[in-house]
C-alpha positions in Angstrom: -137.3 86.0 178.7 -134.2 84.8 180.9 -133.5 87.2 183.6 -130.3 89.2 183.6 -127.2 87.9 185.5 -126.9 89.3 188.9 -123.2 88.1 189.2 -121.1 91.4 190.7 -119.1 92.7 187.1 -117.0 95.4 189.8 -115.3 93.7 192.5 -112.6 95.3 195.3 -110.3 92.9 196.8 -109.6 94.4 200.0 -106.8 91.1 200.5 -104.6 89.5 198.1 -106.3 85.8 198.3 -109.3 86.7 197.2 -107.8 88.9 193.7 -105.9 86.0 193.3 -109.0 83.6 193.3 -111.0 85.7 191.1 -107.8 85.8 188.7 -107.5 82.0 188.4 -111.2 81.8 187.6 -110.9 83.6 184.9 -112.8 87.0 186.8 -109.7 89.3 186.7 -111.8 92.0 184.3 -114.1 92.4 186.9 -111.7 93.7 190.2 -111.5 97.4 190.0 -109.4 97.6 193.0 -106.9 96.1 195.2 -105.0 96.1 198.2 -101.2 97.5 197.9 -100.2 93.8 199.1 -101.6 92.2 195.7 -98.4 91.6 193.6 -98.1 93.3 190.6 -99.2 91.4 187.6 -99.9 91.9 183.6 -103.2 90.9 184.2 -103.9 94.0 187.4 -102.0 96.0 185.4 -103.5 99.4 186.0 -105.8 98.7 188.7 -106.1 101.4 191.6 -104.7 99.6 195.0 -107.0 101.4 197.3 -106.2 99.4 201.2 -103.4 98.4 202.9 -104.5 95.2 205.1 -106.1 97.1 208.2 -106.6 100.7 206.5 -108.6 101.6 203.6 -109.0 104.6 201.3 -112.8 104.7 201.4 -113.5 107.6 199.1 -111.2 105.9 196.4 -113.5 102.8 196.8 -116.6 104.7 197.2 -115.4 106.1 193.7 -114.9 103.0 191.8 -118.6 102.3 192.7 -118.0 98.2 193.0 -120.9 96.6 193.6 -119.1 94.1 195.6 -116.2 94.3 198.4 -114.1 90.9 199.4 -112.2 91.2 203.0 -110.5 89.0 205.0 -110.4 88.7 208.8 -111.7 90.4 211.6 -108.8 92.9 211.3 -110.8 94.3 208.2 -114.1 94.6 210.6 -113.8 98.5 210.9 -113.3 98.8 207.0 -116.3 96.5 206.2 -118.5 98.2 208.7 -117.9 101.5 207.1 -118.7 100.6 203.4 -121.8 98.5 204.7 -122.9 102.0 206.2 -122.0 103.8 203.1 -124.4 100.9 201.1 -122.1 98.7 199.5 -122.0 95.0 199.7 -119.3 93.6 201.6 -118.3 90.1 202.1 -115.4 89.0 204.8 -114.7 85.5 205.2 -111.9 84.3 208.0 -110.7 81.1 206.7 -108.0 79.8 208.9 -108.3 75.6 207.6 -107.6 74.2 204.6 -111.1 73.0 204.4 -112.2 76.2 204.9 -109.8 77.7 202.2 -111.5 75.3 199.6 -115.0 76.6 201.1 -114.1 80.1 200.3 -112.9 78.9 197.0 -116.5 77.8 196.4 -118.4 80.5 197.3 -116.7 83.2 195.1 -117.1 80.9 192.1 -120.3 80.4 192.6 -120.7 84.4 193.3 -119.1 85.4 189.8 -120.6 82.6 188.2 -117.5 80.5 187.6 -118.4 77.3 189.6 -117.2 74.5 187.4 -113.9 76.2 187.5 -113.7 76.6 191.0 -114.4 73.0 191.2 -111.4 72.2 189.1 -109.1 74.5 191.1 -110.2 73.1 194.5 -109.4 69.7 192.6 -106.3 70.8 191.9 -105.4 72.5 195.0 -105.6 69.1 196.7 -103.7 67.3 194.2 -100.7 69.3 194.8 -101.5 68.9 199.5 -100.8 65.7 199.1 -99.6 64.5 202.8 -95.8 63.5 202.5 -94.0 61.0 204.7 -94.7 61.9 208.4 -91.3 62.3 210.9 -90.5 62.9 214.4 -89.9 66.2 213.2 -90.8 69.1 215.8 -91.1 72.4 214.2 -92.2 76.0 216.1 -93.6 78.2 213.0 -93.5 81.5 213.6 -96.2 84.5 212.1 -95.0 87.1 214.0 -91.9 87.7 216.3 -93.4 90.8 218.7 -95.1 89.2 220.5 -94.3 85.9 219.3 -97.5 84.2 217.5 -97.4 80.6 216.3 -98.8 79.5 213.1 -102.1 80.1 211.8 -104.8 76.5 211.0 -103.3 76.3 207.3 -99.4 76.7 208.4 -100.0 74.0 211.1 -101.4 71.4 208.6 -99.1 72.0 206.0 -96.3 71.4 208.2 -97.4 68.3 209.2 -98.3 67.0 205.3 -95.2 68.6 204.6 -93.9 65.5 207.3 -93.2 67.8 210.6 -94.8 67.7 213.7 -96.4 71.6 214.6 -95.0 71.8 218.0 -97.9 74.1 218.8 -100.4 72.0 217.7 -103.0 72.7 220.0 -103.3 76.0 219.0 -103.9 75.8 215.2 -108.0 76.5 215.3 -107.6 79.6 217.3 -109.0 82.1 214.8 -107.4 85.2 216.5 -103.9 85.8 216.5 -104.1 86.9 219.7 -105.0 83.4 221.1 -101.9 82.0 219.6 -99.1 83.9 221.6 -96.3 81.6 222.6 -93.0 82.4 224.7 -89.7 82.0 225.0 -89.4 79.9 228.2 -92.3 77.3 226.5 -90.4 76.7 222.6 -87.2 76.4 225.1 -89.0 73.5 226.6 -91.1 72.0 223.5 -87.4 72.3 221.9 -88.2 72.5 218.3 -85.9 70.6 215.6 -86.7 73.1 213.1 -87.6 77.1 213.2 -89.4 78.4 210.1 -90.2 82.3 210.8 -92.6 84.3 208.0 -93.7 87.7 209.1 -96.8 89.5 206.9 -95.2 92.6 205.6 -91.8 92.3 207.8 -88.3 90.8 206.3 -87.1 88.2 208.6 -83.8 88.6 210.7 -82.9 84.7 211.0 -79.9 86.5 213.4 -82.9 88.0 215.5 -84.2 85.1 216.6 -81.0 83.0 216.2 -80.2 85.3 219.4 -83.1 85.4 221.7 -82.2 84.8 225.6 -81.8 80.8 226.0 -82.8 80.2 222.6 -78.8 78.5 222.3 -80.3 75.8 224.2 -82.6 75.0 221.1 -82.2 71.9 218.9 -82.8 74.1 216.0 -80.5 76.9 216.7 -77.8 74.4 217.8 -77.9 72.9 214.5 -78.4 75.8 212.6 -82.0 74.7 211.2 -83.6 78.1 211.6 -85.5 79.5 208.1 -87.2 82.3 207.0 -90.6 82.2 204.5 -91.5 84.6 202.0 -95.3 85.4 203.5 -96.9 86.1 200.3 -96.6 82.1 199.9 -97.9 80.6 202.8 -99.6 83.3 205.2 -102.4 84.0 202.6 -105.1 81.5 202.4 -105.7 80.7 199.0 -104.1 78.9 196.0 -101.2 80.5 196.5 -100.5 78.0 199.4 -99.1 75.5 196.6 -96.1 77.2 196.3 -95.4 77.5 200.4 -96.3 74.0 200.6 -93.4 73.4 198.1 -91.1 75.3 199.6 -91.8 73.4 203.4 -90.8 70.2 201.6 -87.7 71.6 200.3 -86.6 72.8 203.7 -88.3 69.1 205.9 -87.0 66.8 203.5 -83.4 68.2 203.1 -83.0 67.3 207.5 -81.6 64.2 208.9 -82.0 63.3 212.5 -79.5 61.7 214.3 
């Protein structure tokens, strides 16, 4: 007598990554909540959003009765911590690398039982990473703008398949944001060729930053090369990062350098 799947059939997805892996592998009947920053889709149609990214309703969770919860980050510590107590199952992964991204693919296919698609989708994940040509192209990417914070392990490698050169390189497997402040004075002096700003949950004001004290000095404000991002396609570390990939090649392989 074969023993009765143990794979989780109600799943909250406390970050939008992780409801959109689940949705590619073909596991979208099984998340029963969401956070509010999942977009809106046919296929979530209906599905209670019960977190923001650091705050969660825990009595609408507690009602859906999941048996698992997906977070991301230590920013969702507090939440996890109080649904462990309250005897769910929690499971927060913090992949900042693109290596790790594919890991965490991985490992929730093999948690709902979908492993041979989540093979195909890492597969196919890489296919469209390909490393473009590389250029002496500095670029500062920016996460968030108070207090400035440069890009996140994932950002800083696709910029530099994308064929740029992460001008805050260094920096890139710092898991916290708050080990990956930057000032003024020190992108002044690394004098990036390119700006490309995406904030999580904040428009970008390109004339913001186009006026920050000495920032005139700047090869990319001097030359009008500063960008905004939509963050929904490359600050969340998932599949998603296709299309942000994408859309750094547009904006690296339309600049010529003198």
């Amino acid at each position: 007598m074969s023993r009765p799947s143990s794979a989780p059939r109600r799943i909250v997805c406390l970050s939008t990554e992780s409801a959109d892996i689940l949705c590619r592998l073909g596991a979208a009947r099984r998340i029963v909540g969401v956070s509010a920053y999942v977009p809106a889709s046919a296929v979530l149609q209906g599905v209670p959003r019960v977190s923001g990214f650091s705050a969660a309703n825990i009595d609408a969770i507690l009602a859906l009765k999941p048996d698992l919860v997906l977070g991301y980050s230590d920013v969702q510590a507090g939440i996890a911590t109080r649904l462990i107590k309250d005897g769910l199952n929690v499971l927060v992964t913090q992949q900042i690398s693109l290596c790790e991204i594919e890991d965490t693919i991985l490992l929730l296919g093999r948690i709902v039982g979908k492993e041979a698609r989540a093979r195909a989708l890492i597969r196919q994940f890489r296919d469209h990473l390909k490393t473009r040509r590389s250029r002496p192209l500095r670029v500062y990417f920016e996460e968030w703008p108070e207090p400035m914070i440069s890009g996140i392990g994932w950002v800083s490698e696709l910029v530099e398949r994308a064929g740029g050169q992460d001008i805050f390189r260094e920096l890139r497997d710092r898991r916290r944001a708050s080990k990956r402040l930057v000032s003024i004075k020190e992108i002044v002096r690394r004098d990036p060729h390119v700006i490309i700003a995406s904030w999580c949950g904040k428009k970008v004001r390109l004339d913001e930053i186009r006026q920050r004290p000495g920032w005139e000095r700047i090869e990319a404000v001097k030359h009008c090369r500063v960008y905004g991002m939509d963050s929904n396609i490359i600050l969340q570390p998932g599949p998603v990062l296709v299309d942000g990939f994408r859309e750094l090649c547009r904006i690296l392989g339309g600049i010529s350098l003198p």
